[in-house]
N, C-alpha and C positions, 0 to 999 in steps of 0.2 A: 553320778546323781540322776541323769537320763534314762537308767536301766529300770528302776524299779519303777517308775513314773507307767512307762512305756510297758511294763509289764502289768500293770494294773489295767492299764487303758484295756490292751487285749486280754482280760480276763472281762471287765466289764464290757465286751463286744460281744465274749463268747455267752455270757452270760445271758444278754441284752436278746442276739439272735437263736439262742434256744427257747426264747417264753413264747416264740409260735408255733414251734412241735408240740411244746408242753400243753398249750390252749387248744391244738386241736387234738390230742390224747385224750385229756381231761372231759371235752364236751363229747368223744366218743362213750366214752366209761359213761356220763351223765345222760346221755339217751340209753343205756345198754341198762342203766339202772334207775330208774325215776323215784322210786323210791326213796331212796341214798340221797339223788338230788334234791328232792322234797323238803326231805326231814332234817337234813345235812345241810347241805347246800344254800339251800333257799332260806330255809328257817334262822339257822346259825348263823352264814355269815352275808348272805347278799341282803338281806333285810334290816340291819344293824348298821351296814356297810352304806348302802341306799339312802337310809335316811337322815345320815350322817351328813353325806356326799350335801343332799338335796337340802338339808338345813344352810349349809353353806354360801351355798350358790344361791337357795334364794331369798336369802340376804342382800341380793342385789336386785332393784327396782326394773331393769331390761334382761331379757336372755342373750345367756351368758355361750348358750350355743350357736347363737345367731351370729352373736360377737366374731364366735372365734372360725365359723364355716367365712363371712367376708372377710376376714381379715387372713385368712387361708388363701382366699385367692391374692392378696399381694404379697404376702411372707413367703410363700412358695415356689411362684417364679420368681422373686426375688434372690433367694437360695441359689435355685440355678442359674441365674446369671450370675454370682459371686461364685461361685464354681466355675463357672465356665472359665471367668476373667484370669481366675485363678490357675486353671489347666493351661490357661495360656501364656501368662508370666512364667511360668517355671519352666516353659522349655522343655528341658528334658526330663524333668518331672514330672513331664503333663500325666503320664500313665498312673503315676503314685497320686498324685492329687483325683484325676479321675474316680478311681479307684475306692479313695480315701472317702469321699462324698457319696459314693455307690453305696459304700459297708455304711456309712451313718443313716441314709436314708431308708437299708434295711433293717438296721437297728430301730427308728423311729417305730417303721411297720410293723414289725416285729412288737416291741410293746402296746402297741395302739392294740394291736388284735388282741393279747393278751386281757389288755383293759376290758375290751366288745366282751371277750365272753366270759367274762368275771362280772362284770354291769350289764351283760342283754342275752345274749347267745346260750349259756346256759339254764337260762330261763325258759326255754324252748325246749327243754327235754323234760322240766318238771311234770308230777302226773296230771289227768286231765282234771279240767275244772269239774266237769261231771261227775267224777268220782269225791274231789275236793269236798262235793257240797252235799253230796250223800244223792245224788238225783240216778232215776233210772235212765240211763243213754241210750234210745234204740229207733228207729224206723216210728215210721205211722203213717197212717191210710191217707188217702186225698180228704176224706171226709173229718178227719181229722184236724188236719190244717186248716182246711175251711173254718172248722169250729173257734179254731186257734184262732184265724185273723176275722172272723166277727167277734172274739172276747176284746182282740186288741181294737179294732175297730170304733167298739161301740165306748171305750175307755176315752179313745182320743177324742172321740166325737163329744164326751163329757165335758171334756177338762176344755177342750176347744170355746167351749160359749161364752164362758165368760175372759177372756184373755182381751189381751190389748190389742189391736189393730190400727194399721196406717190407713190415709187418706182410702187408699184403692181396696181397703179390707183385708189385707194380707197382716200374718202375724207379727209383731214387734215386740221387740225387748221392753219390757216396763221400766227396768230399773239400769239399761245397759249391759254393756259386754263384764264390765270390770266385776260388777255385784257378781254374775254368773262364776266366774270364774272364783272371783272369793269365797263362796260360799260352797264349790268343792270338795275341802275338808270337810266342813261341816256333813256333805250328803254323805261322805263315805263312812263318818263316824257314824250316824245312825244306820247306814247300812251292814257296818261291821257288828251290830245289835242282834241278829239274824244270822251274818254270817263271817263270822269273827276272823276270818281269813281276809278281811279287809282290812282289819286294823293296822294302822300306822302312821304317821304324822309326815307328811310331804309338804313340798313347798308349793305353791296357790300357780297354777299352770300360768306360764306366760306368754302375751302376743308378738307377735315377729311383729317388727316394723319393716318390713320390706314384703307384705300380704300382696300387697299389690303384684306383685312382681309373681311370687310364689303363686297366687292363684292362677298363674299359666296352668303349670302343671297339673292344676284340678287336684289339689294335698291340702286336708281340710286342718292337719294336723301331723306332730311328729314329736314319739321322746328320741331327744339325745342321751345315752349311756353317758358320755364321759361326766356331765351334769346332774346327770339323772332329773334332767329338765322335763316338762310338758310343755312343746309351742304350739301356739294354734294361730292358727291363719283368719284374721280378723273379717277375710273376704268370705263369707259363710252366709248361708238362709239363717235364719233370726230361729226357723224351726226347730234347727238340727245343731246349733251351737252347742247347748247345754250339752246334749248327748256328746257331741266331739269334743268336749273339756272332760269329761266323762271317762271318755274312750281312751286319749292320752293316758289320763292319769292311772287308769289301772295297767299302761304298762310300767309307770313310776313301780307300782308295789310288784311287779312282778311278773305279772301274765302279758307275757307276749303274744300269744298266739291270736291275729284278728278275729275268730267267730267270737272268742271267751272275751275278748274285750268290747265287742260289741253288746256280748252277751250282759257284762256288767255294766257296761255303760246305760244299758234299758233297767238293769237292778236300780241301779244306783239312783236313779234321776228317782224312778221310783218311792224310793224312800225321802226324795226331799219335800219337805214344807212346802215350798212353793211350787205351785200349779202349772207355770210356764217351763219346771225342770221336768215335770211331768207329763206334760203334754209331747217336749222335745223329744225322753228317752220311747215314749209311745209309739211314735208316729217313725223313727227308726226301727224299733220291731216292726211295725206295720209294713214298710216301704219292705223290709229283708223277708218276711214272712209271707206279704203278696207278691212278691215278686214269684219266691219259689210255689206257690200257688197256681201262679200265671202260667210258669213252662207245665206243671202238671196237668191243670183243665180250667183253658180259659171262661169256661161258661160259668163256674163256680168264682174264679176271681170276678167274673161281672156282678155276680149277685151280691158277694163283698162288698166291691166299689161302689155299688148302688147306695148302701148304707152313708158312703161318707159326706159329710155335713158338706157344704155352698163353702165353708169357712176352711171346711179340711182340703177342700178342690183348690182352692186360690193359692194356698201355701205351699201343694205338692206342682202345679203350675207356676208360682215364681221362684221356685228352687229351681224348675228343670230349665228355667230360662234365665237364671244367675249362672249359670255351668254352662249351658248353652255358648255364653259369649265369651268361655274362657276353649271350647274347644280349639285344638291344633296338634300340631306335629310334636310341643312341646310336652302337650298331656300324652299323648301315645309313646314319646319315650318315657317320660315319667312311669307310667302302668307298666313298662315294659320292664324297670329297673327294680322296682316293685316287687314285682311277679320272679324275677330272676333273685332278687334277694330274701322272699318268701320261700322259696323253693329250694333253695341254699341251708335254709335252716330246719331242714323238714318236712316243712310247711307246703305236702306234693301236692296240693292243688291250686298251688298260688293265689293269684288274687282270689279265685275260688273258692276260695277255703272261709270269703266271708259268708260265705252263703251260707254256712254249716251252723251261723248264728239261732237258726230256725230249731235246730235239733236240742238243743241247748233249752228254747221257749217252752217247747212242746214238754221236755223233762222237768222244766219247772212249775208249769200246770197240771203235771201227772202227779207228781211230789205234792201239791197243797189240796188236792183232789178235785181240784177244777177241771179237769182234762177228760174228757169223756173216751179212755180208752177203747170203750167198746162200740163204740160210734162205727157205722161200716159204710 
């Protein structure tokens, strides 16, 4: 009666530690064909799949990935010491118990990976958003970008005057973190009015209760795949929330890769009703657009800066002094893991690659004819 028991077991091992060859075959073909992944892939069955997953899950009022990364840290060495005890009673067993704990734990690995790039990894070979939305992707002049962050500039500087502010004049939430976050769905559905590659029902992005903690690492935000969760770190500027509920949530639908997600998170805020979503997604294009402004010709970012309002000054000053008091050795490995994990998936200029947000602005003010291509 043990035989066939014991034969099944090792077919479900053999089976178990092949789904990580299979996952990394699969995401090769999937970058070698974005197309296939696109229309296949992505459309068929990670999108159906996704917001299945993410109905689910967020049917529950805490995240559920938060849950399960703390409770990792005690189930796990827990594991291994029941292992260990284990190798040690059995004596002369110890090799086959060893052994036996080794093969399960790469079976675990073995489907977790499988999972990443079935829920996130394969997502990273899809074709670009640039192309997704019909925009022209190319270069442009210094004078250019100038043009670009005084359109954005003079945007925030609008939406800025009438907003809510604290005792010291710095920006604040009117209505809270939780309204911002609720009302996520809502901006992607009017965004998906425009650009219909947004469409689809996710669950309302949720806050880690351990921010505190988390905002060492200077991480404003993070989807978990197995959930298909959106968490965001409640330690944030009041400026840049909206936009980083934003940012998570278009990797729910799909787009991993940080410029595009950046990119729509300044869509997205965009299209919401409220002013204070609009202000946030603004001043995120601003910050990524002057910045690459700055490394090209600081005298033209000065003439930029000069534009922005008493009110824009305060807000970009108590953000850089809200991060300020979280740096350390913890945020530089964090960016380092970051960077190594962006880079793993493609994604060759690591954290760099947030910069390429810029490219993404400038094709989308050339697309509605705002963009002064001939600008020199």
């Amino acid at each position: 009666m043990q035989r066939p028991i014991r034969k099944r077991a090792w077919i479900f091992s053999l089976l178990a530690l092949l789904c990580a060859p299979a996952a990394y075959l699969l995401s090769r073909f999937a970058f070698s064909h974005p197309m296939w992944t696109e229309q296949f892939y992505v459309q068929k069955i990670y999108l159906p799949l996704s917001q299945a997953l993410s109905a689910i899950f967020g049917l529950l009022p805490f995240s559920a990935a938060e849950a399960i990364v703390v409770s990792a840290l005690i189930w796990i060495p827990a594991l291994l010491f029941l292992a260990y005890r284990r190798a040690r009673k059995n004596g002369g067993a110890r090799l086959r118990s060893v052994s036996a704990a080794v093969l399960r734990a790469l079976e675990a690995a073995s489907l977790l990976y499988l999972f990443y790039m079935l829920l996130c990894g394969m997502q990273y070979a899809r074709q670009p958003l640039s192309q997704l939305l019909g925009y022209q992707a190319g270069g442009m002049t210094v004078s250019e970008l100038e043009l670009l962050c005084q359109n954005l500039a003079q945007e925030a500087c609008a939406l800025r005057e009438d907003l809510t502010q604290d005792a010291n004049g710095v920006f604040t939430l009117e209505d809270g973190l939780d309204a911002v976050l609720t009302r996520m769905q809502q901006n992607y559905t009017s965004a998906a009015q425009t650009a219909p590659i947004l469409a689809g029902a996710y669950s309302t992005p949720k806050k880690v209760t351990l921010s505190p903690l988390w905002a060492y690492t200077q991480t404003t935000g993070m989807f978990f795949p197995y959930t298909v969760e959106a968490n965001i770190n409640t330690i944030n500027s009041p400026m840049l929330f909206a936009a980083t509920a934003a940012h998570e949530a278009a990797h729910q639908r799909g787009f991993m890769r940080e410029d595009e997600a950046n990119f729509l998170a300044w869509y997205v805020c965009r299209q919401s009703n409220h002013a204070q979503d609009r202000y946030s997604g603004a001043m995120l294009a601003l910050i990524h657009a002057g910045n690459a402004l700055y490394r090209a010709d600081p005298q033209a970012y000065a003439r930029v800066s000069a534009q922005y309002s008493d009110a824009m000054a305060r807000d970009l000053v108590a953000h850089n002094a809200l991060w300020d008091a979280y740096e350390g050795k913890t945020a530089e490995i964090s960016q380092q893991v970051n960077n190594t994990y962006l880079r793993a998936n493609n994604q060759t200029d690591g954290v760099a690659s947030y910069g390429r947000m810029v490219d993404l602005l400038a094709a989308y003010y050339r697309s509605c004819g705002l963009f002064d291509t001939s600008a020199n």
